[in-house]
C-alpha positions, 0 to 999 in steps of 0.5 A: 418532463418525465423523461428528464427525471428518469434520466437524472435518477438513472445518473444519481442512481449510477453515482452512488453506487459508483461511490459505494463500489469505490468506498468499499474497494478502498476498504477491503482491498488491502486486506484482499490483495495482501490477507487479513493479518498484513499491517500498513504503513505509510511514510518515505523511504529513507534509506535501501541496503542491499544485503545478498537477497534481502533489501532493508528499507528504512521508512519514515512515517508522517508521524516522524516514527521510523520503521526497517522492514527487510524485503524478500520473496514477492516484495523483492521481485515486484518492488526494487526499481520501484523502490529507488525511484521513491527514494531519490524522489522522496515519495510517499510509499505505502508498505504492507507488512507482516511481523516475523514471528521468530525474530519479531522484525517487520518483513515487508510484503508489498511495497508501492 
């Protein structure tokens, strides 16, 4: 009998700080991937316009706000294909994004 509860603490034990780890990557990852002073936004991308080097992407978030962002740098090199595929699929996008302190637009960071 001992041996049965040594194991079930050893597998309740494993659960919650399973759980523990999971709940704090879910909250802290965003902000360790893209830095403390990114914002997020989340919705489906309604629109992509190719511009030279910079993509404009028009999101339209659950709460029916619409939002541009334009895409460069790390954005533009991880995200395009990506990008598309969500826009023909209508698919939930998560955007990470920075305000541009000179034009106050949104610029994206990450898109996923």
């Amino acid at each position: 009998m001992p041996r049965v509860t040594a194991t079930i603490c050893v597998v309740l034990l494993i659960g919650v700080l399973s759980l523990a780890a999971i709940a704090v990557v879910n909250t802290e990852g965003p902000v360790l991937a893209h830095g403390s002073n990114v914002l997020h936004a989340g919705g489906k991308i309604t629109q992509l316009m190719q511009d030279g080097t910079t993509i404009y992407l028009t999101l339209k978030t659950s709460d029916g706000q619409t939002m541009q962002f334009s895409c460069t740098g790390r954005c533009l090199t991880n995200s395009v294909a990506h990008m598309e595929r969500h826009e023909i699929e209508k698919a939930f996008t998560d955007v990470y994004y920075v305000h541009d302190p000179i034009t106050g637009s949104l610029v994206a960071t990450d898109v996923d």
